[in-house]
Each structure stands twice: as C-alpha cells, then as structure tokens.
N, C-alpha and C positions, 0 to 999 in steps of 0.2 A: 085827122089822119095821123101825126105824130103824136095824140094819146092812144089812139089804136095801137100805132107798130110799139110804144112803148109797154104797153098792156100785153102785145104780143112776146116782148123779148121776156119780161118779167116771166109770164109761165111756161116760155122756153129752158129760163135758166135755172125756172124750180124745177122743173122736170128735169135736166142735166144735173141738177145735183140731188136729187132723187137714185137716179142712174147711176150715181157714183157710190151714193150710200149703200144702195142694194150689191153693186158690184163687192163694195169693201167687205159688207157682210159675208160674200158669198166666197170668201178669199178666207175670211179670219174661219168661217164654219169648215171650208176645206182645209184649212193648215188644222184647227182643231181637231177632226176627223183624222188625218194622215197622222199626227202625232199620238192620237189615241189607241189607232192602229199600230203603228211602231212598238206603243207599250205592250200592248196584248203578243205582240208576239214574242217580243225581248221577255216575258211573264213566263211563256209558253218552255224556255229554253235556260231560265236563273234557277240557280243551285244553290239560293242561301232564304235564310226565313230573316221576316220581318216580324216588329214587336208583337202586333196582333196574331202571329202565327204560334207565339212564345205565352209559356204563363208568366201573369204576370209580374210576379216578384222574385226576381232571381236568389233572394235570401229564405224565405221562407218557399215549402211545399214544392221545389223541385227535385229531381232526383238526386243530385248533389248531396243537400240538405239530409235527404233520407238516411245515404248511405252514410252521413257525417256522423249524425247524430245515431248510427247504430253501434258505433264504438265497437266495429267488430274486426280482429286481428286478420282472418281470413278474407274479407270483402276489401278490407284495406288492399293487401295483399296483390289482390285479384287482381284490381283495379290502379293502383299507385305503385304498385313495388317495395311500399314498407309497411309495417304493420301501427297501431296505433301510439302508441308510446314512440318510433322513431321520428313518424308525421309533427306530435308534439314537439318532439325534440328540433328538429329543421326550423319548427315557426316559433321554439321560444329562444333559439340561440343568435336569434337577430332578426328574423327573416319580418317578424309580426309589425316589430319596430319600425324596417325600413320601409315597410309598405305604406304603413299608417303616416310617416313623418315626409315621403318624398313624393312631390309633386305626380303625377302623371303627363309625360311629356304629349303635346298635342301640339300640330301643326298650324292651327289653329291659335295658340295661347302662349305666352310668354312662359317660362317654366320657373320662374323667379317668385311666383304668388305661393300662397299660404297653402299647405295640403288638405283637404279637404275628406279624413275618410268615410265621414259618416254619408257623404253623396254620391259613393261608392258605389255600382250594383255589386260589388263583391267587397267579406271583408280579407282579414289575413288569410283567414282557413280556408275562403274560399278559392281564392287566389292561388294559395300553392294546391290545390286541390286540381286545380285548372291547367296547374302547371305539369302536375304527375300525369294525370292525363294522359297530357301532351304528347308527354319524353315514352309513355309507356306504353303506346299504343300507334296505332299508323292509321287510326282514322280520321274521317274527313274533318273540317273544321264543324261542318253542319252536325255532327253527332255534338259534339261540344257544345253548337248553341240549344241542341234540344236539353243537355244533360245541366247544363249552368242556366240555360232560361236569359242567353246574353244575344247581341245582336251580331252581324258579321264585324262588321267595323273595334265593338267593343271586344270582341276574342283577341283582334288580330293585335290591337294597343296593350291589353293586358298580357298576352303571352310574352311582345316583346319587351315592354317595358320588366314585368315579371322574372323573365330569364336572366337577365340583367345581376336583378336583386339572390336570386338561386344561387346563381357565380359566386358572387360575392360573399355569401353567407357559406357555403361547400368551403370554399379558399382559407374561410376561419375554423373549421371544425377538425379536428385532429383526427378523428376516426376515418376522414373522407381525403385526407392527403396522402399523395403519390410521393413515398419515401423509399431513395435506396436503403438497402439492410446497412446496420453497423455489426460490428462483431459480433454481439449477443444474438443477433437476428441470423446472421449469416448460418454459425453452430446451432439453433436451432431449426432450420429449412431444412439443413440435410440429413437435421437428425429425422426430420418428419419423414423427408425423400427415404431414407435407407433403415425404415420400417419397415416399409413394404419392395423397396428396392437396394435389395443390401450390397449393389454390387456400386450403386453410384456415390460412393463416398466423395464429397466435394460438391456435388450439385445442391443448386438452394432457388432452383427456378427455370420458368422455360419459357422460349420467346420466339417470337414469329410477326408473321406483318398480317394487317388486314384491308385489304381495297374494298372503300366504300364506293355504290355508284352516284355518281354527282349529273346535274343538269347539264345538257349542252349549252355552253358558252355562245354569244352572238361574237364575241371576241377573238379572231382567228388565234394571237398569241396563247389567251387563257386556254382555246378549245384544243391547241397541240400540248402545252402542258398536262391537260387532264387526261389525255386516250393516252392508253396504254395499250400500245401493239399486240401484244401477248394475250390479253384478253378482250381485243380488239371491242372495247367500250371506253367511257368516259369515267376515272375516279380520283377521288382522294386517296392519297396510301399513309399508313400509320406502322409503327411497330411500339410492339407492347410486350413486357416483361410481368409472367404470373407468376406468385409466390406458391409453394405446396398449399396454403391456406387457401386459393384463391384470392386473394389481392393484386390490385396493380400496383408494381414497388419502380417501374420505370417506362413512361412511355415517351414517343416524337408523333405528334398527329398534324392532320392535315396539310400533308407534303402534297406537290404536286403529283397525279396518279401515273407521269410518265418515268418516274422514279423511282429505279432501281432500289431495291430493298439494304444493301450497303452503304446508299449515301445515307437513305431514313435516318437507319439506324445509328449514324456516327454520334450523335449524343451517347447514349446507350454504349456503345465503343468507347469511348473517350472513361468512361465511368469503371468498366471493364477493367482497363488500365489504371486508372490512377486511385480507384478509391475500393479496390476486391484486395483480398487477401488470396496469397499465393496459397492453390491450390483448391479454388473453388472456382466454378464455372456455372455455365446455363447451356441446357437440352435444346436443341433446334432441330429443323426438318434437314433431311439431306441437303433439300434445296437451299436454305437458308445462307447466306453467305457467311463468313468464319470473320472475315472481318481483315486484316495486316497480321506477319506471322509473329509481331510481340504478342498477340491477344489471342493468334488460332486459338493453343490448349485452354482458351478459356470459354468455349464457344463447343462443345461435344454435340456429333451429331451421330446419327447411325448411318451404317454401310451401306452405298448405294447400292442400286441393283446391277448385279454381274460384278460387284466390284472384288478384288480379290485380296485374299492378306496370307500372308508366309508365316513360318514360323513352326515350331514341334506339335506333336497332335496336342500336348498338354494345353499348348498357349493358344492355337488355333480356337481351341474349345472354350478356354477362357476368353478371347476375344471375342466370341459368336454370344455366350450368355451374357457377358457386359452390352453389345449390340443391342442384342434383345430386348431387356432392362431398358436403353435409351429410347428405344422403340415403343418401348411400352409407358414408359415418361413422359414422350414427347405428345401422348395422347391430348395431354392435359392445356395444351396452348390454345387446340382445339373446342376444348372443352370450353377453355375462361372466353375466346371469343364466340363460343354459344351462347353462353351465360348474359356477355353482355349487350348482347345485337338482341336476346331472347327478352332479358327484364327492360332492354327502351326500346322501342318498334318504331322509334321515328328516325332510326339508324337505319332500318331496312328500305324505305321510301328515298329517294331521288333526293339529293341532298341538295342546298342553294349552290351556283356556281360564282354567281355575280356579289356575291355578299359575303367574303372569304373570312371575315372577321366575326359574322353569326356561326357562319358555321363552324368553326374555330370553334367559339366560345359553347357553342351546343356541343362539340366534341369530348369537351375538358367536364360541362357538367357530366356528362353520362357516363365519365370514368372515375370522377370523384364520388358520383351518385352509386356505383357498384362498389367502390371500397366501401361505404359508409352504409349500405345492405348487406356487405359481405361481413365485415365486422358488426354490428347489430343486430342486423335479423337472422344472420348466419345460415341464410340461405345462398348456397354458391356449390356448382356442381363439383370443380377442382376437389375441395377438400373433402365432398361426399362421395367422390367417386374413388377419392385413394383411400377414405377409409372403408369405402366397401370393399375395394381390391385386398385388404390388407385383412378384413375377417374373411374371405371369401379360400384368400390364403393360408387363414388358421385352420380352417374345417378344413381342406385338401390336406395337411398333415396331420387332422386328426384322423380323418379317414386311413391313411395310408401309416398311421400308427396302431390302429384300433383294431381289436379281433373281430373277426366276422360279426360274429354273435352284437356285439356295440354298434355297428356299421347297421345289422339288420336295425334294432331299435330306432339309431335315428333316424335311418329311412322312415320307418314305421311313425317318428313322431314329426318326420318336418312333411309329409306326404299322406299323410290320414286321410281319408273319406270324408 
C-alpha cells in the first residue's frame, strides 16, 4: 500500500509540474505576443529610418556624395548657401583638422581616447556638408538620413558635436566676424549710402530687432521671459546692425523675447556713444527706440504717421525729402533680415527653449555664416538692392534729360518683341 500511495504522489507531482511548465510557457508566449504587438504598432506611428532602410554606405553612392563630387557653384549654392571654393575654404581653415583629430563625444564613452576618423560614417566634407544642410534648410531630420545614408541617433551626435566645431572655426575667419566700422569704414558706408541717397550724409547703416519663435518652456519663469505680449507668442529677440554692403557690423542676440527692443539693443547703444564719430548715425524704424538723448541724433528715423513739423515752406520741403530718403533706407534692415532667416531656414522653425546655450550658439553661427556669404559669395540683397535703386535712378534722369526721339529708342530697345 505505501509503494502504491508513493507511486501515486510521484505521478502526481510529475503532472503538477507538467502543469507549471505548460502554464510558464503559456505566460512567456503571451508576454512575447503582447510585446510583438507593442512593436508593430510603435512601427506603425515612428518617423525615423533604420540602416536596412538606408544605402548602405554613407561615403560612397549617396546623394551627398553625388552632389559633392559634381563641384558645381550653383547646386552648392542651392543646397548649403556657399558655393564651391567657400565650402573648401570653411573645411581647410580648420574645420577638416578639427573633425579628424577630436574625439566624438558619446554617452556611452569616455571622451579622453584616441579619434578615430576613418570609422567615421562621415568624413570632413561630409560632415560640414551635413552641417549646411542643417542651418540651410527646415527639414526634417529624416530627409538628412535619406540624403547622408546616417541613422537617427548618428545625425543627432554629429550635428551637435559638428556645430560645435562650425563655431569655432567662423570665430577664426576674418571674412565671417562681426566688426564695428573704424574711420575708414565709417567714410565709406556713407559714401555707399549717399550714392543713391544724397540727402543722408552721415548714415553708415541701419538697425532694427528681429523676434525669433522659440518652443514653450515647461518652466513657468523661462515661459514668462519668452512671451512677448505684443505678439502674444513665445520668442527670442536680437537686434542687428546692416552695413550698406549687407554685413553685420553689430549685433545682441538671444535676449529674453519679453524684452523690450531698448534694453536689446544697449550694447549696440553703448558703441553708439563711445566709439562713432560725431556726425554719423544709423536708419531705424519709427518704432525703433532712439535710445538716451546723448545718442538720440545718432539713431535717425522717419516721421511718424500724422506727426507734424514747423518751419518755412523751404525747410518743411527739405525736411519731407530727407524723410523720405530715411524711409526709403530704412528698407534695407528689412531686407538683411530676409536675407538671413532666407539663406539658414532653421531660424524659421521653433527654436530650443530649454538649451539657451545651443541656441545661442546656432544664433552667432548663422550671422557669422552671412557675413562670410556676404563677403565671398557676394550674394546679399542689401547691396543688390541699393545698387539697383541707384541704376534704376540713373535711367529716370536719363529719361527726363533725353529728347523724345532717345526715350522712343530705349523704349524700343529695353521692350522689343
């Protein structure tokens, strides 16, 4: 009997752990299933490509590559904002160097080991290639990994590490520094200005603010810093000084966006004062603040509306076409910030709020990155627009010097069939 019941418990307790095995199974198949389900749907709703989605060598046969290697002035252009010769110039005045010799910092890795660039999916070229981009456009990061053939993760490492090195390398180039005029500079601005506007003797530049829109802050302090009631959004505010060439010879960026364009600008003021020669000034908007009254006269603006001014009919008259002229000056502040929201597009997208030191630093490149297009590639509307103003001006007194008969021809030859 007690071999029986023992024979009995034995294939009791293999059966109970039978029972347990199939349960365990039946637990690991459902967690497998539910977790395979999760993927498919998390699949169903991601916005980034994996390698397998990528070709696969980011150095050779991608689009990058193509456009690299077709050494063409106009696709450069297109595409990066400089043309081929200034590309070369950026990666041989430092940029190639610092790529190749400085670590890739990784969260993962101690930043202290040896650099490594040939295990690189990108080299120099590519790199700052990745970088123009970036600054030049407002697309998604996933166009970038179709165009570089890079993974999410690697974009996000190289752009920041990347911009980094940009900085750095802009900060040493002379063509790309943000310099107030000295005296040589000063006598030439205005000789530019009173080519075409003979009445502003003394102007050598014109200046204004621009509110960029920034992310909302989770941070109640950051998120009242950045709205700015008046345009009842969130922004950064900067003010910037354009030369008649189109350069920037003076800015203050990335202020808090609930500040008033007078405090911005008090660097800028300060400069104003201690380092202008008497009897030169800068063009602003009506609205533009003048600044404290040692500096008003150095700050000209045109006539508000309805505003009114006294005086003989002579000087009335001569105060209306000086107006004018600043009116027609003041175009151009306009103009440099088309120019440069126009050549980096990543100024037009929602700017970081939470990382005040990127976006800093991404501010300074894309104003150093326009002086150093504006000087080089010598594309920049300011100076193409005042010297079209300034032929456009010559032919209206040729016309209205010219006898009929010469007026007919040139009609006849700028208007041909």
């Amino acid at each position: 009997m007690e071999e029986a019941s023992m024979e009995d418990d034995a294939v009791e307790d293999e059966e109970n752990h039978e029972r347990l095995l199939m349960a365990a199974s039946f637990l690991v198949i459902a967690h497998e299933e539910s977790r395979q389900r999760r993927i498919d749907q998390r699949n169903q709703s991601r916005t980034y490509l994996c390698r397998p989605d990528l070709l696969p060598n980011p150095r050779e046969g991608t689009p990058w590559t193509t456009l690299y290697n077709s050494r063409n002035n106009r696709a450069y252009i297109t595409t990066m904002g400089f043309d081929v010769d200034t590309f070369d110039y950026i990666r041989a005045s430092g940029f190639a160097r610092k790529w190749d010799e400085t670590p890739v910092p990784r969260a993962d890795a101690e930043g202290r080991g040896d650099s490594r660039p040939g295990g690189r999916s990108l080299d120099a070229a590519g790199a700052l290639g990745l970088l123009l981009h970036y600054l030049s456009s407002t697309m998604r990061e996933i166009s970038l990994q179709e165009i570089f053939a890079l993974i999410p993760s690697t974009v996000f490492r190289y752009i920041t590490f990347g911009l980094q090195i940009l900085l750095e390398i802009l900060r040493r180039i002379g063509e790309a520094e943000i310099e107030w005029p000295d005296d040589n500079a000063f006598a030439l601005y205005t000789h530019l200005i009173v080519r075409r506007h003979t009445r502003l003797h003394g102007a050598f530049g014109s200046i204004d603010g621009l509110n960029l829109a920034v992310q909302t802050s989770g941070d109640q302090d950051i998120e009242n810093a950045t709205y700015n009631d008046w345009l009842s959004a969130h922004f950064v505010s900067s003010v910037l000084v354009f030369s008649p060439r189109g350069e920037i010879v003076a800015c203050n960026l990335n202020a808090p966006g609930s500040w008033h364009d007078s405090h911005v600008a008090q660097p800028i003021f300060e400069k104003l004062r201690s380092q202008t020669p008497d009897g030169y000034y800068l063009v602003a908007d009506a609205a533009f603040p003048r600044g404290t009254q040692d500096i008003r006269e150095r700050i000209q603006a045109p006539l508000k509306p309805g505003q009114s001014i006294t005086g003989s009919a002579f000087e009335i008259e001569g105060r209306m076409a000086f107006n004018r002229e600043l009116l027609s000056y003041r175009q151009t502040a306009d103009w440099g910030m088309r120019a440069l929201q126009g050549s980096f597009g990543r100024l037009r997208i929602l700017l970081e709020v939470d990382y005040k030191d990127r976006t800093a630093d991404l501010l300074e490149i894309c104003v150093c990155a326009h002086n150093l297009r504006t000087r080089r590639v010598g594309i920049n509307r300011v100076g193409q627009q005042l010297c079209m103003m300034q032929r456009f001006g010559i032919h209206l007194r040729m016309f209205s010097s010219q006898s009929s008969e010469k007026m007919t021809k040139f009609r006849a030859f700028m208007f041909y069939d």
